[in-house]
Structure formats: C-alpha cells, structure tokens
N, C-alpha and C positions, 0 to 999 in steps of 0.2 A: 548439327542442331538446325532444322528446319526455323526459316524465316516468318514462317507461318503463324511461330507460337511468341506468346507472351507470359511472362513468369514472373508469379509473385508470389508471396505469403499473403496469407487475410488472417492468422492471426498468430501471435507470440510474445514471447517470455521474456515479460518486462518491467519497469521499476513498480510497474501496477498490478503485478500477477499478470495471470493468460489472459492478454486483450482480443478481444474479438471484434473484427470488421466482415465479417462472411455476409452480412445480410446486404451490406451495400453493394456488392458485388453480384447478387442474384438478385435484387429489384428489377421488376419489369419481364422476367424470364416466367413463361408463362407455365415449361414443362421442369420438373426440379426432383431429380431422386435422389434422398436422403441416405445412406447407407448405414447402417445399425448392426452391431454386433462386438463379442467380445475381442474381436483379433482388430488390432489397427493394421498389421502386414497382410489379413485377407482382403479387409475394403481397400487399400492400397496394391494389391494385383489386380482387382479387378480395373480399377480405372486408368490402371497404367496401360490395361491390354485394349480398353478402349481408346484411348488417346495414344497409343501403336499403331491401332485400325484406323484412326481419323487424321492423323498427324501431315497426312500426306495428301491429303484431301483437298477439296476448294476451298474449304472453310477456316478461317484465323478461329484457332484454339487460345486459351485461356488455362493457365497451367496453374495450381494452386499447390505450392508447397509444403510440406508440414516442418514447422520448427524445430520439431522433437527429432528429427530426423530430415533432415535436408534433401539427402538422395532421392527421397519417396515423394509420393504427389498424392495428397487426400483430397484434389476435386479437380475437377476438368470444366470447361466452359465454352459451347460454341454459341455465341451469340443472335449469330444472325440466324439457327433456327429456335432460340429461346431456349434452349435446353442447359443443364447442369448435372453433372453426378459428385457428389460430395462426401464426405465421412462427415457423419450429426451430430455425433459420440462426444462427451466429455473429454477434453473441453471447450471445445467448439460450441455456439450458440448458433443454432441454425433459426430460422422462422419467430423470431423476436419482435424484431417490427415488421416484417412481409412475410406474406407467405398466402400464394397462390392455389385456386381452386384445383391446379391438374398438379400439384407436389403431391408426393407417396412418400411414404419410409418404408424401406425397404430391409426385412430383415435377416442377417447374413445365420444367425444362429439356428441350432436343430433342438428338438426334445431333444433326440437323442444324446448330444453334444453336452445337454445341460444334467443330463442323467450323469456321464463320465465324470464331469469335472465336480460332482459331489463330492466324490471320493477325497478330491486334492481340495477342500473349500477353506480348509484351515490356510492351508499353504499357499492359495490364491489371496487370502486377506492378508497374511503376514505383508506376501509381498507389494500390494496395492497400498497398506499402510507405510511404506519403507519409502513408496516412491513417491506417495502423496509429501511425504517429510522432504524428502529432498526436492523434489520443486519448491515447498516453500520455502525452506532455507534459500534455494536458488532469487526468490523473488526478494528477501528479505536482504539480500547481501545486493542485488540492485538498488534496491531502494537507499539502502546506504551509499552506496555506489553514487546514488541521486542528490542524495543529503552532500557528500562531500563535490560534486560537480555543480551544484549551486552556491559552492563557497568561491569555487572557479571561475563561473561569470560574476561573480561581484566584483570580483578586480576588474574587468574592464569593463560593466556598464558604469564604474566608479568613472572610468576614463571617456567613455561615450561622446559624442557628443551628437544627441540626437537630432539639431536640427539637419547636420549632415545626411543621419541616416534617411529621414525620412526625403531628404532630396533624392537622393540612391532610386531608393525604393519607389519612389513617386515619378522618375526618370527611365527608371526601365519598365514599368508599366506603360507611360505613356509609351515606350518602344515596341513593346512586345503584346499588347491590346490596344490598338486603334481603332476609336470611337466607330462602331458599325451597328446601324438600325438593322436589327436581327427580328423589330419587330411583326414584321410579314410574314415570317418563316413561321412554322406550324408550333403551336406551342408545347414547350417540352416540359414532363415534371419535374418539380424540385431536385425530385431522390432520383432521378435518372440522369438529371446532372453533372451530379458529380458522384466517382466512385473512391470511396475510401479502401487505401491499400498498405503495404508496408513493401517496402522495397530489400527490405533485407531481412535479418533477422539473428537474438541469440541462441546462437545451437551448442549441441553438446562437441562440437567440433570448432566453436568460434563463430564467431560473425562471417555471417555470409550475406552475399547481394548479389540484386540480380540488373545492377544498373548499366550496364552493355545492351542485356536484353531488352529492357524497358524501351534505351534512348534511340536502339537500332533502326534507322528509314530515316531519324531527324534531321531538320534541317539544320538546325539551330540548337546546342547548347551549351547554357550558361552557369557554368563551377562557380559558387559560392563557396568563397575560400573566407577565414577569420577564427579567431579565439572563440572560445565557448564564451556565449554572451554576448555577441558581438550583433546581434539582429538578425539572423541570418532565417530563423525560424519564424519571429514576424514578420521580414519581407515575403516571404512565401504565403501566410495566413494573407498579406493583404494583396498579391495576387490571384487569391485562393476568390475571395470577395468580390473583387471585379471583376474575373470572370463568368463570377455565378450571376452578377447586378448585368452583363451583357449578354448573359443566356447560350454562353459557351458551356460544352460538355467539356470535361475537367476531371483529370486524373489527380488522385490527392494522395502521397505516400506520407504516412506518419513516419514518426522515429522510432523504431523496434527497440529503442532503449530507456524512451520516456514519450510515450505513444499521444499525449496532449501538445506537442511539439510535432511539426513536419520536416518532413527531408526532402521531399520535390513534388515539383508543380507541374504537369507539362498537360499542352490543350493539342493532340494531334489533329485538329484540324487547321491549325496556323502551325505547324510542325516546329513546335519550340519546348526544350523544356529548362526549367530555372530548379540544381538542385544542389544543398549541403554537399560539396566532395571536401568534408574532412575526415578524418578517421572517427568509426572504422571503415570506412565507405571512400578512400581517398581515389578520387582519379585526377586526372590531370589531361589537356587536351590534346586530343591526337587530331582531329580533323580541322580541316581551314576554315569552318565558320562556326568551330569553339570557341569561346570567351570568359574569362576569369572576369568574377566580381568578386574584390578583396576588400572585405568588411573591417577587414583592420588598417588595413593601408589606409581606406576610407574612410571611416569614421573614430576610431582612437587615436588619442593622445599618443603621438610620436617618445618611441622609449618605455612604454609601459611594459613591454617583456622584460626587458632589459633590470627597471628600475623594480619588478615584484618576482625578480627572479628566482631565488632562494624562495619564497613562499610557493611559486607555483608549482618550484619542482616537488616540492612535499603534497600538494595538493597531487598531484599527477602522480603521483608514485601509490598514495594512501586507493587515487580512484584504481588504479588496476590492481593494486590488492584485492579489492572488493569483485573486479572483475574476472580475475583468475580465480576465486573463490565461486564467482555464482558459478561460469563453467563448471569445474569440478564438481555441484553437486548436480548440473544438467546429463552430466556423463554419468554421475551416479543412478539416475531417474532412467536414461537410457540404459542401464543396465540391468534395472528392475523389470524393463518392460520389454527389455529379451527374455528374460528368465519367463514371465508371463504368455509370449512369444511360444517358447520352444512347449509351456503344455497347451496352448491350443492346438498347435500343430498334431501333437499326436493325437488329435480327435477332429482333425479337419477332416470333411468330405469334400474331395476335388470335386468329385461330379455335381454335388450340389451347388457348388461355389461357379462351376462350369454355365451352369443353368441357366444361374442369376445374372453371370456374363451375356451368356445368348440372349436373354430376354432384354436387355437394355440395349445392347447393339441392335435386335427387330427394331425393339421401339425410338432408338436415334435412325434408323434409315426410316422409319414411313414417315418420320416428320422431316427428312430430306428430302423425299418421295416427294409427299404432299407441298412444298416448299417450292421446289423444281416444276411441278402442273399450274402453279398459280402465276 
C-alpha cells in the first residue's frame, strides 16, 4: 500500500440512516467529476483504474471508500491539482452545499443500455425495493442499537465528575495547540478548514477502519481509552474548536455509528492526532511517542464497573444484538445489489466504459501538465 495515499469513508450506515460528508471533502477543488449511472461496480472500475494510474505518482491521493462495500473505492482525490472523480448516485449527496463552476456529471449509462434493461424493469424494481427495506431495517436496528447505548453512558456520566474532565481536556489542549498568532498567514476559509470524514465504517462485513492509514507519518498519538460516556467525544469537539478559533486546517472523523459524535481529531501540520481507540476501532500503542488518555481512570468514580456490573453486561449483550442484526440486513442489501450487479453486466459496454476512462485520465494529466508549467 503506497504511502502516498490517504483512506477514508465520506459516508455510512448509521444510527441516522446514510450520512453524508462528500461535500466537505471536495470544498475548494476547483475540477470535480461526478459519475452517474445505474452500476455502482462500473463507476467503481473506473476510479480504481485511475487511482492504479496515479497511485504511484508525485501527488498524495485521497481514497474514498464505499461503505456498502469496503473493498471498492467510489471517489479518488488529488488535491493539490484540485481535481476529484466520485460516484453522485444515491446515496451519496454530492454538490449540496458547494459545488463549483468546472464540476460535470458524467454519465456512465447508454440508450442502448436503458432499451435492454426494459425487459427486466419488473425484476429491477422488485429488487431495488428488497434492498431499499433492508437498509432500512439495517438503520432502524442502529438506532436501537443507539437507544440502548445511551442507557450505557448514563451509568457513568451518573459517576463523572466533570470538573476533572474538563481539566483533561483543558490540559491536553493547552499541550497539543499552543497559542500561535497565525494571524499574518494568508487567510483561509471557514469550509477549507476543516474536513469532515469517518474513519471507519459499518459494512456488510463488520466494522472496518482505516486508522493506521490516517495516523501513518505521525508524530504524535494520542488513544483515548474509557467507558461509553465517559467524554471522550467532547474532548474531541472541543479540540475540534480551538483549532478552528487558531486557524489550523483540521481533520475531523465522526463516528460511523452515531455520526453527531467524533472519533478523531488530528491537525497534520503539528503532526498530532487525539482519537476514540475503543471498540470497534480499538488500538493500542505501538510507537514511542503514543500516549493513552484514560477517561475512566481519570475522571469516574473508582468501582463503577465493578459496582453496575450485572446491569452493564445486559446492556452490552442487548447492544450487539442489535449490532449483529443491523449487519445481517447490510449483508442482505449487499446481496441485493449483486443480483442488480450481475444484470447490468450483461448489458455493459466495456468500450464505452473504456472511453469514459480515457477521457478523464486526458483531462487529469493537462491539469498536471498545466500545474507543472506554472
């Protein structure tokens, strides 16, 4: 795996339905082609075969994985020439809040293509209603999932005690952002900022992450270890604050399980990052200037596992019911959208699909081209 590239999700299947963060990620990119059509496995060869072509190149890639499917990659990102190729399609929200004068939609589908698939238009609805059910069921068994893991932090913001926390949190800020007039420096927008991402996500294979990838060059990080509830998600929002109030560019990963919540903070220009490693994202530190911040050691009532023991294991038992359950209808949705899958394929045109490739690959080199003469 090339050093080059950076990998995330921008967006998934969460206690809120399909959340979407695509837009914050393509703020400010000035060239952006949208891909449209009925195959998610067509617009995902194509940008795989881009980002094969580019991977190896000068330029830091930006890898943008699909939830529905983890192996696959629905959008690529090289920044420093402004450029993006993405999948726009449901249900992704592409150009919501931005959306720039040189973005296209680019359309993968043919008459021809949409003549075939008459024939099968029953049996394309059947199954598009099949999977549309099963992702909701999938969101619907999160959300409960949610319901009962907010039962979970009430036992120990019961035991809190917040003046501690906010010392924590007030103590590794002033460690990890020191006071710097950044005001000289050219001034940066709001939304370019900071980029909203998910660092992991749930698929029909489990929780996956890409938090190796993310922290790989760091100098600095810092595992936020504690109980559900334990502040670990506001200490983050309020490093999240102060470094937007100091004008630091600022990585921001929600939680792909309750996405109004974060799981890490990291500002690579002071090459630090502060993130959740509890499950299902648990790490632990292999390098000499890792650091555990234990939010339960530090700010709960000593004994509280102990003493709500029998309650929490019901609690924890009841949440992966619900979690083995969303799965299993994510796997079902994934298997809908094979079956959908295998009839577009019998009506794909490679050479059209080939075309579409070549013309995006031209048009990422002359903006390489022109990039390199300036």
């Amino acid at each position: 795996m090339s050093a080059n590239i950076l990998r995330y999700f921008a967006g998934g299947n969460t206690a809120k339905g399909f959340y979407n963060l695509y837009d914050s990620n393509l703020a400010g990119l000035e060239r952006v082609f949208i891909l449209s059509g009925k195959s998610k496995v067509e617009k995902s060869n194509i940008i795989e075969r881009l980002v094969t072509k580019w991977e190896d190149g000068p330029y830091p890639l930006e890898i943008i994985h699909r939830a529905s499917d983890p192996e696959r990659v629905e959008g690529f990102i090289i920044r420093q020439l402004g450029v993006a190729v993405l999948d726009g399609d449901h249900p992704s929200v592409v150009g919501d809040e931005f959306v720039g004068s040189q973005w296209e939609t680019i359309d993968l589908d043919q008459n021809q293509l949409h003549a075939r698939l008459d024939e099968k238009a029953d049996i394309i609805h059947d199954i598009k209603t099949k999977m549309e059910r099963a992702f909701n069921n999938a969101y619907a068994a999160y959300a409960e999932g949610l319901r009962v893991h907010d039962d979970w932090e009430d036992i120990y913001i019961g035991k809190m005690d917040f003046n501690k926390a906010n010392e924590v949190t007030n103590g590794l800020i002033a460690h990890i952002l020191p006071k710097v007039n950044k005001r000289n420096e050219p001034a940066t927008s709001t939304d370019l900022l900071i980029k909203r991402r998910f660092l992991g996500a749930a698929t029909p294979e489990g929780p996956v992450d890409f938090v190796d990838n993310i922290t790989e060059g760091l100098g600095k990080r810092f595992f936020l270890k504690g109980r559900a509830g334990t502040g670990k998600s506001t200490l983050l929002k309020k490093i999240v604050a102060e470094a937007k109030e100091q004008g630091y560019e600022t990585e921001v990963y929600h939680c792909g399980f309750a996405p109004e919540s974060l799981d890490m903070v990291l500002v690579r220009e002071l090459g630090w990052a502060v993130f959740d490693s509890t499950s299902p994202h648990e790490y632990f530190p292999s390098k000499p200037n890792d650091e555990i911040v234990d939010m339960y050691e530090l700010t709960v009532a000593p004994g509280t596992d102990e003493a709500f023991a029998e309650e929490i294991a019901k609690i924890e038992a009841k949440y992966r019911e619900y979690m083995a359950e969303a799965k299993s209808f994510l796997q079902e949705a994934k298997g809908f959208q094979d079956q959908l899958e295998d009839i577009y394929r019998e009506v794909t045109d490679s050479s059209h699909l080939d075309e579409i490739y070549q013309g995006l690959d031209s048009e990422i080199q002359i903006i390489a081209d022109n990039t390199e003469q300036k």
